[in-house]
C-alpha positions as CSV (number, residue, x, y, z in Angstrom):
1,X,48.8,-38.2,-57.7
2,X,47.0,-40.9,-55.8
3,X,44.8,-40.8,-53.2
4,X,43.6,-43.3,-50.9
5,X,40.6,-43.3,-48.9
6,X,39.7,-45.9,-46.3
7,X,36.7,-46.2,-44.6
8,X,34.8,-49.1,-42.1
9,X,36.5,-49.2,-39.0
10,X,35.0,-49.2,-35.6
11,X,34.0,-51.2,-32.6
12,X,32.6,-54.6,-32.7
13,X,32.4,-57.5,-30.4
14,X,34.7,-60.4,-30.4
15,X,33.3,-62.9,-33.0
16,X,32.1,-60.1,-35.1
17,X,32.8,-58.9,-38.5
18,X,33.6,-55.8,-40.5
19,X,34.6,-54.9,-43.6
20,X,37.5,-52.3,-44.7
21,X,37.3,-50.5,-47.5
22,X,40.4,-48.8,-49.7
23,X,38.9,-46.5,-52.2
24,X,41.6,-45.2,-54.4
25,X,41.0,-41.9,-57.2
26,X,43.7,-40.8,-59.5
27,X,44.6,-43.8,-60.8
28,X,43.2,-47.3,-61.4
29,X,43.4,-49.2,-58.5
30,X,44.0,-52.5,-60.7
31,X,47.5,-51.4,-61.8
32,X,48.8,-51.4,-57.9
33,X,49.3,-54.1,-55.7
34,X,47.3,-53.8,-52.8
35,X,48.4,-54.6,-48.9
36,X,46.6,-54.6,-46.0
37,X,48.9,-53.5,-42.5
38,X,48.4,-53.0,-39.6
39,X,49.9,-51.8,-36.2
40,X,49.3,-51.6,-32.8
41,X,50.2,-49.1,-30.5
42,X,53.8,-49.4,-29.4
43,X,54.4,-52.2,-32.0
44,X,56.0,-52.5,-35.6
45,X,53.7,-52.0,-38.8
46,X,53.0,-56.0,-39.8
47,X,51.6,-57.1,-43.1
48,X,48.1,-58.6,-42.3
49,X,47.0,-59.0,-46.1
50,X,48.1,-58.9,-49.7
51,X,45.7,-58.4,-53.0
52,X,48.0,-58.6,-55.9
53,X,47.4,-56.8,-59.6
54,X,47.1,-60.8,-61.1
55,X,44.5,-61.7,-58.2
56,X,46.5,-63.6,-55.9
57,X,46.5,-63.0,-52.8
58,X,48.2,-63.5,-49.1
59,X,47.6,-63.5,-45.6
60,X,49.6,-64.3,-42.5
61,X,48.8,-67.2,-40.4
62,X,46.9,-65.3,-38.0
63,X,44.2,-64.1,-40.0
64,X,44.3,-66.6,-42.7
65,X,40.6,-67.9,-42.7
66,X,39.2,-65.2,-41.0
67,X,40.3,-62.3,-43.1
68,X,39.4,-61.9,-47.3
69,X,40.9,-59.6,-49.5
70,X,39.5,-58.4,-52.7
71,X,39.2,-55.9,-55.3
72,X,36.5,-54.1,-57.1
73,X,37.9,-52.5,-60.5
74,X,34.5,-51.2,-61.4
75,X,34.5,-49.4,-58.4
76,X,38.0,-48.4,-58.0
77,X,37.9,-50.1,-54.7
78,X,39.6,-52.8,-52.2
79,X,38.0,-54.6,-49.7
80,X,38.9,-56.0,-46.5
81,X,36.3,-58.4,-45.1
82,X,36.8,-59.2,-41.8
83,X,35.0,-62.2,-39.7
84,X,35.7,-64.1,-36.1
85,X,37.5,-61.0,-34.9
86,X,39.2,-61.6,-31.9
87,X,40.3,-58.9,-29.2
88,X,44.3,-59.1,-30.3
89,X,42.5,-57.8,-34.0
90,X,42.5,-54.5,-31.9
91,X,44.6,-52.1,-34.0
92,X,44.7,-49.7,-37.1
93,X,44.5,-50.9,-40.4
94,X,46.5,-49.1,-43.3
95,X,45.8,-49.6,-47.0
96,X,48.6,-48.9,-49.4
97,X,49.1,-49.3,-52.7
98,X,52.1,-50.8,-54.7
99,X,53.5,-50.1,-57.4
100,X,57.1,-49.8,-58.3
101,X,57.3,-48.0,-61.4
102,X,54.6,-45.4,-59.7
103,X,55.3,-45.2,-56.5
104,X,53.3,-45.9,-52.7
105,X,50.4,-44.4,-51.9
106,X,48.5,-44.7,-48.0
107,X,45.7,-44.6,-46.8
108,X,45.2,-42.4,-43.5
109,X,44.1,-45.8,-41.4
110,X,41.3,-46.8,-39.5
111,X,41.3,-47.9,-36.1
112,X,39.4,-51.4,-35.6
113,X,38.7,-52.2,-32.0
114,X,36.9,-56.2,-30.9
115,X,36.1,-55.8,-27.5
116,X,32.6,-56.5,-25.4
């Protein structure tokens, strides 16, 4: 079974950065696709960033240029990097895993608030 453990959320000021991080144990991380969601309180889950197995990646047009996804095998990791966050960035973060023969795996979410 795998597990997912985020970390890095918090409170930072608009224009700031932070990074999220997705570490994953019971399997290797580079065999899942990796997304990035995100909700807001009273809103639908929406798909904020994607880190496929191959390396690709996506983000929505919001974040796109602001946001970086990445992965660390070594490290059995993912990364969410964060910079020029703005007040509407104010929500929690989720980090699942993807993978169809396997299964989806979550992570418990961190919240990220941008305020000053």
């Amino acid at each position: 079974q795998v597990q997912v453990v985020q970390s890095g959320g918090g409170l930072v000021q608009p224009g700031g950065s932070l990074t999220l991080n997705c570490a994953a144990s019971g399997g290797k991380i580079s065999t899942y696709r990796v997304d990035w969601h995100r909700q807001a309180p009273g809103k639908e889950r929406e798909l904020a960033a994607t880190f496929q197995r191959d390396g690709s990646t996506y983000y929505r047009d919001d974040v796109k240029g602001r946001f970086t996804v990445s992965r660390d095998d070594a490290k059995n990791t993912a990364a969410l990097q964060m910079d020029n966050l703005r007040p509407e960035d104010t929500v929690v973060y989720y980090c699942i895993l993807y993978n169809s023969g396997v299964g989806n795996f979550w992570g418990q979410g961190v919240q990220v608030t941008v305020s000053s």
